[in-house]
Structures are given as C-alpha cells and as structure tokens.
C-alpha positions in Angstrom: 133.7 139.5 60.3 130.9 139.8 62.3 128.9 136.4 63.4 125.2 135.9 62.4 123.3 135.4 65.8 120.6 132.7 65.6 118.3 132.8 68.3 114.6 131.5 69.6 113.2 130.7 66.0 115.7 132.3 63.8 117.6 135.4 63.1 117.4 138.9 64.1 120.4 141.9 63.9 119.9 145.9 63.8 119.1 147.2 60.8 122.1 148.7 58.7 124.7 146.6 61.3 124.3 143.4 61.1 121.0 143.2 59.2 122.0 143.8 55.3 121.2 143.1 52.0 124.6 140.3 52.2 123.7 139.0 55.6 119.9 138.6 54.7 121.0 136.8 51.1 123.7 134.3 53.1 120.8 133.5 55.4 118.6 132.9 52.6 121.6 130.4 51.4 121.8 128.3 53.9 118.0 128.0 54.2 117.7 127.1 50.8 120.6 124.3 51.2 118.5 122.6 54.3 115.3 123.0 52.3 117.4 120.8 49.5 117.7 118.0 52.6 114.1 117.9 53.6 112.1 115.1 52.4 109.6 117.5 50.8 110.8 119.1 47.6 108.4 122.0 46.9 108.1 125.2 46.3 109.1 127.8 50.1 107.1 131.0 50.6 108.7 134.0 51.5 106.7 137.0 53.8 107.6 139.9 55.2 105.9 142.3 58.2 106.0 146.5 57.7 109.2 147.2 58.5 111.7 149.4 56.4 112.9 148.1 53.0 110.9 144.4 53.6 110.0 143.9 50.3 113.9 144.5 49.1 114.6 142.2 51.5 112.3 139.7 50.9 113.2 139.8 47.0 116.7 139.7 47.8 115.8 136.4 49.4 113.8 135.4 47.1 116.4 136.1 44.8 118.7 133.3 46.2 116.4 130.7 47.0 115.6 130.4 43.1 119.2 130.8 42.6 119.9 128.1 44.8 117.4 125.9 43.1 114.2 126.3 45.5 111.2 127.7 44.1 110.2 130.7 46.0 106.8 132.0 46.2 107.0 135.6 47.0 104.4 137.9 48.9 102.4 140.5 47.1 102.5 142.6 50.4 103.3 142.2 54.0 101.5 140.2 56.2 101.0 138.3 59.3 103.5 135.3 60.1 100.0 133.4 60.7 98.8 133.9 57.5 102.1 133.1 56.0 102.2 129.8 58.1 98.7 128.9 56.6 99.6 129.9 53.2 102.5 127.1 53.7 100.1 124.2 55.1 97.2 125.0 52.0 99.5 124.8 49.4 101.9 121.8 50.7 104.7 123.9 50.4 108.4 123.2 52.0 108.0 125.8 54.4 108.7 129.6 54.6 111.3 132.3 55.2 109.7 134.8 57.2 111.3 138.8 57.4 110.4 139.8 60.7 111.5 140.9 64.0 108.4 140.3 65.7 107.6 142.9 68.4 111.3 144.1 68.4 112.1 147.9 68.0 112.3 149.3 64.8 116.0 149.1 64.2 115.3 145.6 64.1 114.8 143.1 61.6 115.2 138.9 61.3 114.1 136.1 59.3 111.9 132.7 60.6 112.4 129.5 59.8 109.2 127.8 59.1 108.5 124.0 58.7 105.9 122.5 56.4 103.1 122.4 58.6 103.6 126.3 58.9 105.1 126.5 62.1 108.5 127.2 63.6 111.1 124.7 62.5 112.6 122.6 65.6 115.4 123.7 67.4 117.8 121.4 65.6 117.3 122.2 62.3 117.1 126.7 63.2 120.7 126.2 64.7 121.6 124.1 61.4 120.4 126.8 58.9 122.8 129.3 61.8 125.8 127.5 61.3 125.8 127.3 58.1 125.3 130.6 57.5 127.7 131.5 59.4 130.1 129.1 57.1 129.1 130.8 54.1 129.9 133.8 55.5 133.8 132.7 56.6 134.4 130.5 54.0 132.5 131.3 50.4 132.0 134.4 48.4 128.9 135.7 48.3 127.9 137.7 44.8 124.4 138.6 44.7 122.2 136.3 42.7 120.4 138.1 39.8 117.1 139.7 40.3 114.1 137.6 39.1 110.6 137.6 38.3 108.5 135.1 41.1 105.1 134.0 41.8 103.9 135.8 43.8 101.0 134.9 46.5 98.4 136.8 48.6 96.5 134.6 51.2 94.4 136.8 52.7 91.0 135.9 51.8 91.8 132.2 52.3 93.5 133.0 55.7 90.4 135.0 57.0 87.9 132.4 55.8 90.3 129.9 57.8 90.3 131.7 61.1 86.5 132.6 60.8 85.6 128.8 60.2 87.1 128.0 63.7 84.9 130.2 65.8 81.0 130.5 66.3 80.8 133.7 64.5 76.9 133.5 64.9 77.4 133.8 68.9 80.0 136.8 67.9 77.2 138.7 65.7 74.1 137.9 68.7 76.1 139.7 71.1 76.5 143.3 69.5 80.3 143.7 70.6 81.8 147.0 70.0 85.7 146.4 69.9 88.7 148.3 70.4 91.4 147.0 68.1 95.0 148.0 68.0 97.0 147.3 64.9 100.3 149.1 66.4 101.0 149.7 63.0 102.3 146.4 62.3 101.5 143.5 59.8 97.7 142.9 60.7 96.3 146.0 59.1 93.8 144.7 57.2 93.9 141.3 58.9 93.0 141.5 62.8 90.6 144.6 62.4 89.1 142.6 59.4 88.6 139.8 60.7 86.6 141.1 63.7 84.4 142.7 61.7 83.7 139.8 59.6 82.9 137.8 62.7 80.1 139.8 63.1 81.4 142.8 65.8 79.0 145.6 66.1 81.7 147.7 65.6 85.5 147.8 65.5 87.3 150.8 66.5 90.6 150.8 65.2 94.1 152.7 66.4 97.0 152.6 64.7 95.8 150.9 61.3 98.5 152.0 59.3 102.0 150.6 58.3 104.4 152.8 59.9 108.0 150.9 59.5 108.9 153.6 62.6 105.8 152.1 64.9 105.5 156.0 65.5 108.6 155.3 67.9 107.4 152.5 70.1 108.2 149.1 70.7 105.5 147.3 68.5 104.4 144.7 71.9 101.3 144.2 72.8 101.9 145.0 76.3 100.3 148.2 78.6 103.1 150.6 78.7 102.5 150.4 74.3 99.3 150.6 74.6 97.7 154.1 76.5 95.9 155.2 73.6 93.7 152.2 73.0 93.6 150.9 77.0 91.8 154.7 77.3 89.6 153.7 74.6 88.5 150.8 76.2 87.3 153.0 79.6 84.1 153.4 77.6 81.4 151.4 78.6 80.2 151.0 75.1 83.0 148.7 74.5 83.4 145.3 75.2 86.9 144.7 75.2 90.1 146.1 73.5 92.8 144.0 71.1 96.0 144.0 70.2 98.3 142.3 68.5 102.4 143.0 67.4 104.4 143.9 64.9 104.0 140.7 62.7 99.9 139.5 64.1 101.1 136.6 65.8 100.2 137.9 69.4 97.8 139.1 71.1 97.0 141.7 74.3 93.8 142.1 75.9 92.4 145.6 77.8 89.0 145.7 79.0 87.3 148.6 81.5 90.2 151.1 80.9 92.8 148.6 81.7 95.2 146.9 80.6 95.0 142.8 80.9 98.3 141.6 81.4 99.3 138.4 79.9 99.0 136.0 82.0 95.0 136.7 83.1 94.6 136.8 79.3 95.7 133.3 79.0 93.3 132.0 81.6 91.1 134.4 80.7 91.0 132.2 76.8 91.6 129.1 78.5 88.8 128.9 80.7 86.4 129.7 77.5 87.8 126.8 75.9 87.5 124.4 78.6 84.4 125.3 79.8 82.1 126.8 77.2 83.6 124.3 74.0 83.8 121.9 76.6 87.7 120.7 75.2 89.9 118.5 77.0 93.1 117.2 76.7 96.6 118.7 77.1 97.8 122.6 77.7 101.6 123.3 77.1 102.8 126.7 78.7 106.1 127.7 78.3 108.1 128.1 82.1 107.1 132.0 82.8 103.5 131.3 82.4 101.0 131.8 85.8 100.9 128.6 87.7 96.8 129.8 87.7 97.4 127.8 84.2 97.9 124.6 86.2 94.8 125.4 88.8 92.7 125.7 86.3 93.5 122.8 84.4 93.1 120.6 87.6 89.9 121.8 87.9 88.6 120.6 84.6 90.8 117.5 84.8 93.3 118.4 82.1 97.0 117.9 82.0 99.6 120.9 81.8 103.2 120.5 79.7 106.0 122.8 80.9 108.6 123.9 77.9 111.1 126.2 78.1 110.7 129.7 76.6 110.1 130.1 72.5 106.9 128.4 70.4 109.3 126.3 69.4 109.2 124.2 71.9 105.8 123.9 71.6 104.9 124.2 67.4 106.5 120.7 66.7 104.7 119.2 69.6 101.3 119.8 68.7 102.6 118.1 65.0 103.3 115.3 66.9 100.7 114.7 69.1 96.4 115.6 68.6 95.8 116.1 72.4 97.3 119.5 72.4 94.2 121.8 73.4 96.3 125.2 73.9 99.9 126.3 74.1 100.9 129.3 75.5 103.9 131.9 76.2 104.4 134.9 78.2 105.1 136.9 75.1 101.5 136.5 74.2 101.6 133.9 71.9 98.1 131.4 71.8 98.4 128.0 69.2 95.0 126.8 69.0 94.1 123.6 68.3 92.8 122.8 64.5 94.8 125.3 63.3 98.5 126.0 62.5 100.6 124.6 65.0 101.8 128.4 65.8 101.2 131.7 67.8 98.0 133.9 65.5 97.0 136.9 67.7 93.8 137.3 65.2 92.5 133.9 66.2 92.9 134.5 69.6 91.5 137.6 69.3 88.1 136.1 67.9 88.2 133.8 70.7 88.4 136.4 73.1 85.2 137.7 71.2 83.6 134.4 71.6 84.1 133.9 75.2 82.3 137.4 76.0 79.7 136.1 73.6 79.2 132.6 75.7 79.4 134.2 79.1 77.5 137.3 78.3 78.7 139.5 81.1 81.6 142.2 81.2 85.4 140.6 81.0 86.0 141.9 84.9 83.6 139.5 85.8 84.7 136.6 83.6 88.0 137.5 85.2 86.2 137.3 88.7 84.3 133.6 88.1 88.0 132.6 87.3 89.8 133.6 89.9 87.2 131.7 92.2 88.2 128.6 90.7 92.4 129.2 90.9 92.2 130.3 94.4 92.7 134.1 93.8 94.2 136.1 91.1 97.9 136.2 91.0 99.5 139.1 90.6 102.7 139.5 87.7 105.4 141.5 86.2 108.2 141.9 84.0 111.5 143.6 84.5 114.4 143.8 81.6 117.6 144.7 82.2 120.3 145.4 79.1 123.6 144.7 79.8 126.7 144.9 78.0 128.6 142.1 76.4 130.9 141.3 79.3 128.4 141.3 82.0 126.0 138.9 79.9 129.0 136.6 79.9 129.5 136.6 83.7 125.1 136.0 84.4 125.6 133.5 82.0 128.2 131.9 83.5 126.8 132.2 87.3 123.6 131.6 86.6 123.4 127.9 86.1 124.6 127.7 90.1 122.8 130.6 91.9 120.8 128.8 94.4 119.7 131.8 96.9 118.1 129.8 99.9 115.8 132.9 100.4 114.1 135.7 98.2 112.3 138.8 99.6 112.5 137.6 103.2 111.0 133.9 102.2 112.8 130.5 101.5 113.0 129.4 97.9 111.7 126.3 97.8 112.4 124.7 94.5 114.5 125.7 92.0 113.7 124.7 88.4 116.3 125.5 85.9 114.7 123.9 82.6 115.3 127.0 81.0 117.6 130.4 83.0 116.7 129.8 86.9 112.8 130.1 88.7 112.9 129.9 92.0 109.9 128.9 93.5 108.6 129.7 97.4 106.3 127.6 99.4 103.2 130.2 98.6 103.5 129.2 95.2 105.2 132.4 94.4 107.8 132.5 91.8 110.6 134.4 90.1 112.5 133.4 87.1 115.6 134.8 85.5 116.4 134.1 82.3 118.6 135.9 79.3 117.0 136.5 76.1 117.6 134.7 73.2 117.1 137.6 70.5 118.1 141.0 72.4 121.0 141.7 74.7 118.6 141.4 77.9 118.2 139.5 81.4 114.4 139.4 82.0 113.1 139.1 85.4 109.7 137.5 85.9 107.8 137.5 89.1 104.1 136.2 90.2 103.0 136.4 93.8 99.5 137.0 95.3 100.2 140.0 95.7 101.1 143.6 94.6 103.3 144.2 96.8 105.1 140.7 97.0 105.5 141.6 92.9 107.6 144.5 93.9 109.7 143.2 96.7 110.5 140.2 94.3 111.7 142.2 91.5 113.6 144.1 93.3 115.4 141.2 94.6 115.9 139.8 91.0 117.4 143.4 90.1 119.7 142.8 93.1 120.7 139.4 92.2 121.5 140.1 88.3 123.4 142.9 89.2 125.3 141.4 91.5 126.4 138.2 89.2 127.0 140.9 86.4 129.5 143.0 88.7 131.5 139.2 89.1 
C-alpha cells in the first residue's frame, strides 16, 4: 500500500496514482481528528483551485469532516488559497483544508493544512495530520462517509474589499496604469484581474482568464519560460508593467519592458516600495534561496533580515507570533504582507507592485536602476532542476549533508550554510545552493553571482556535483 507523502505544507500525489477519491477522504480524516485537538472548536473551510474533478474532491472531503464531527464550510467555487485563508480569519473558523497543488503540473493535485489565522499550519502539526493518515491507511477501513448537504461560502467580495483597503488605491487610479495580467488559467480568474481594475488601473489586459484544469499544457508558475505570451505583451510601451500569478493566486511574477522580472529583483523591486515610499520598518524574513540584495537593502534603511529555510511555513507562524514582521519572502514568489494574512497572496502583491509605480512615477527599469544603486549592483540569478529517480535521490540525500567542495567554478567556497540542503557561499558574495524538493521528485540548483556569466559557470558546476553524488 502505497505511503501518503507529506511535504512543505501538506500533501500532493499525481492524479489517478496516488491522488484518489480514498487517499483524499483518509487525508481529510486525520485532519479532521487534529482539528478535534485544537483549542478552537469551530467550524474548518474547505477550497479548492481549477484543477480536474476539485469540487468532487472537495465534497468528498467535506464529506468526512462532517462525518468526523467537524463542521465544514464548503466553497461555492474555486478560489484563491488567499482568499480561503481570509475567509478562515473573518469568520474565526478552525482553519481550512485546501485542494491544491499550487503551481505544480496538471497531473497534480494536494491538500493544505491551514491554521486559524489563515495561514499554513506549523511544521509540527502538517507532519502530525501525515502520520496519521498514513495510520489510517495501514490500520483502519476506510468506507466512504455519506454524501451531505454543507454551507457553503463565497468570499470574494469580502476578500477584494480586504486586499483593496491595504493599498492607496487613489495613488493607483492618479497614475493611469495600463496592466498586463496573467491568470495562467488558474484560481484568480475573477480575483487578480479584478482586483486591479478595482484599484483604479486604466486598463487591465488579461491572458489566460479562463479555468483550464489542463493550464493549456504548461506548468501553471509564474516564472518566464510560462509566461511568453504576456512578457510580449508587456513590450508595449503603453503598458506599465505585466502580472502574474499561479495556479492557486498565492504568487506572484512581474514582467515589465518586454521582459521577464525574475524573482528575486521582484522582491526588492516590492521591498524597496515599502521601505521607502510607506516608510515601514522593522523585520524582513526571506527564506535561504532569496538574493542577498534583500540583506543590502535592508541595511540601508536600517532594518533587520530573518533567514528560514525553504516553505512559508517557516515564515506564516512567525509573523503570528511576532508584529515586527514587515515582509517575508520566498524564491517561489510568495510575498506575506504585513496587516494581512500571515500567508503568500500574489493579488496583494500585485497591487503593491501597482502602487510602487504609482509613488515613483517613472518606468519599472528605472525603479530597478535607483535600486541597484543602493545594493551595489544588480545580481544576476537562476534556477536549474534536475529529476532523478528514487535511488539516486536516496544517495544526494545521503551525501549531501557532508559535501563540503573547497572550490566552485574556479573560486573558494567560503562558507557553507546548511540550514536547509547545502549553499555554498564565495568571498564575492556569490552563492549556490542545492537543495531537494519537498513536493516533487527534484534537486534544485540555485545560483546568484554578479554576473551572467558567473550564473552559468556555477550551474554547471551544481549539475556536475549532483550528478556526481547521484552516480554514488
């Protein structure tokens, strides 16, 4: 009997393998069992994104949380994880099961664990909801429960109000923006594009609008290889700047000037709006493969920077914790904003975006310009994945935890920090970082240098070294 994989924030399998109708109901199980623990006995919401069958799946949960004596309160349609998250916090609900599998492929599909104050549940408690579903599924029969009637929920209007009361959508409407905004055919359909417009863009030129549980055959990620069609879009000088967000609208991708913005000047790129123009100070968190131009720019405005390892996670239950968390931050393209759900929402950061063009009323190359004079230069980044098979994940991850190369690409690692896989770190500052995934069968490989061509060399030396340790 096949195991049920928890990883980052939850659960995610191939559809029709180990994503089924059985597995999905166990899940929903054990959920509802550490709900039953939690101080807070109340009602748990239940959301899904666009892909195939979500509804069925979600009522199948639904199903079983009522049958397992947790009120559910069931979507009327998909929708964003964001909006899901808020829906949770409004209401003072338990939390929420979330059917997603975020920007993963199609085939795809998961659930999230979400805590009361609507975002991810802490580490701890994921990997208890994991093993006991995987308990139920050794050691208990598991007959479907009988089909219900729920209440059923739609946030939208209250979510949108939300978002749009954190930004100065009067600055927004003053400076005319015309948009690009890419829905990837995803779960912010009627969210993201909406909200721009209601923040008072000129115009909003939407690709890919609607749900598509295919994603027309690409990987629903924000990132530029997924996103030709709109990055062309945005070569128009009409526009202002392009948006995107992912499969479930909790992340966000940038393109401005007929390019593609790759994450990590993005983050700065929101960062430096908030630190400078709303004049906000306090704490950043970024997760370990975010640009070290993160840290520059904090010491100029005198802030303090929080390195986590890789997942919001790490970061969600933090900003519960403590109020001085401005901004956290992740690779993947995930923005928690203070005053709002302690949680990635691509549609919020997108209106931020908006608002910093607004404030600095000049194109986003030379936003991006002003910035870079403050970090010392731009730094240059990229992402390689490599999918392996079972038995050479087991030797990286078993060599890993020791590979200490003393040079990379012809320079001598410096540090090596291995809060989370293994960055090695050379004297200029530059960096790469392996680390395996916690939701697909993948090593990543993340480089930043100061240069394009230092990018290249040191990828190609991360290719070398994961091959290596995968032959044994």
């Amino acid at each position: 009997m096949a195991e049920i994989r928890f990883g980052t924030e939850g659960w995610r399998a191939v559809l029709a393998d180990g994503y089924t109708f059985d597995n999905v109901r166990v899940v929903a199980r054990a959920a509802a069992r550490w709900f039953k623990q939690q101080p807070r006995q109340a009602p748990v919401a239940i959301g899904h994104d666009t892909r195939f069958l979500g509804d069925r799946f979600a009522a199948a949960a639904a199903d079983e949380l009522a049958h397992s004596g947790i009120e559910p309160h069931l979507c009327t349609a998909y929708l964003p994880t964001p909006a899901i998250g808020y829906y949770v916090v409004a209401n003072n609900l338990a939390g929420a099961l979330v059917l997603t599998a975020s920007h993963n492929p199609a085939e795809w599909n998961g659930v999230k664990l979400k805590a009361p104050e609507g975002g991810p549940a802490e580490e701890a408690d994921v990997k208890w909801v994991g093993d006991e579903a995987n308990r139920i599924l050794r050691n208990e029969p598991h007959p479907r429960a009988p089909a219900r009637d729920h209440q059923r929920f739609d946030v939208r209007e209250a979510y949108l109000e939300r978002i749009l009361s954190l930004v100065d959508r009067d600055a927004i409407a003053r400076a005319k923006l015309t948009v690009v905004a890419d829905i990837m055919h995803g779960a912010g359909g009627g969210y993201f594009d909406e909200a721009l417009r209601r923040a008072g863009c000129a115009e909003v030129r939407t690709v890919r609008p609607d749900p598509d549980p295919t994603f027309d055959g690409k990987h629903p990620e924000p990132i530029g290889p997924n996103l030709e069609e709109s990055v062309s879009l945005t070569a128009d000088p009409d526009v202002s700047i392009g948006l995107a967000t992912d499969g479930d609208g909790d992340r966000l991708g940038l393109m401005a000037h007929g390019e593609y913005i790759d994450i990590q000047r993005s983050i700065v790129f929101v960062l430096y709006h908030l630190l400078k123009n709303r004049g906000w100070r306090g704490r950043v968190m970024r997760s370990i493969n975010v640009t070290s131009m993160v840290d520059r720019l904090c010491d100029h405005y005198r802030c303090s920077v929080t390195e986590t390892s890789v997942g919001f996670k790490n970061m969600g239950p933090e900003m519960v914790k403590s109020d001085d968390v401005l901004l956290a931050v992740e690779e993947s393209g995930g923005f928690g904003i203070k005053g709002h759900i302690p949680d990635r929402d691509g549609s919020l950061a997108a209106l931020i975006a908006c608002e910093a063009l607004a404030y600095e009323a000049k194109p986003a190359r030379d936003i991006l310009s002003d910035i870079f004079a403050l970090t010392g230069g731009r730094c240059y980044f990229d992402r390689l994945d490599l999918r392996l098979q079972p038995e050479q994940r087991d030797k990286l991850h078993e060599a890993l935890p020791s590979l200490a190369p003393d040079a990379l690409a012809g320079q001598p690692v410096e540090t090596v920090n291995r809060l989370d896989g293994a960055k090695y770190i050379r004297k200029d500052g530059s960096w790469l970082l392996l680390r395996l995934s916690g939701t697909e069968p993948l090593v990543r490989v993340y480089v930043e240098a100061r240069g394009e061509a230092d990018v290249h060399k040191l990828l190609e030396a991360g290719r070398d070294l994961v091959l290596d340790m995968a032959k044994g």
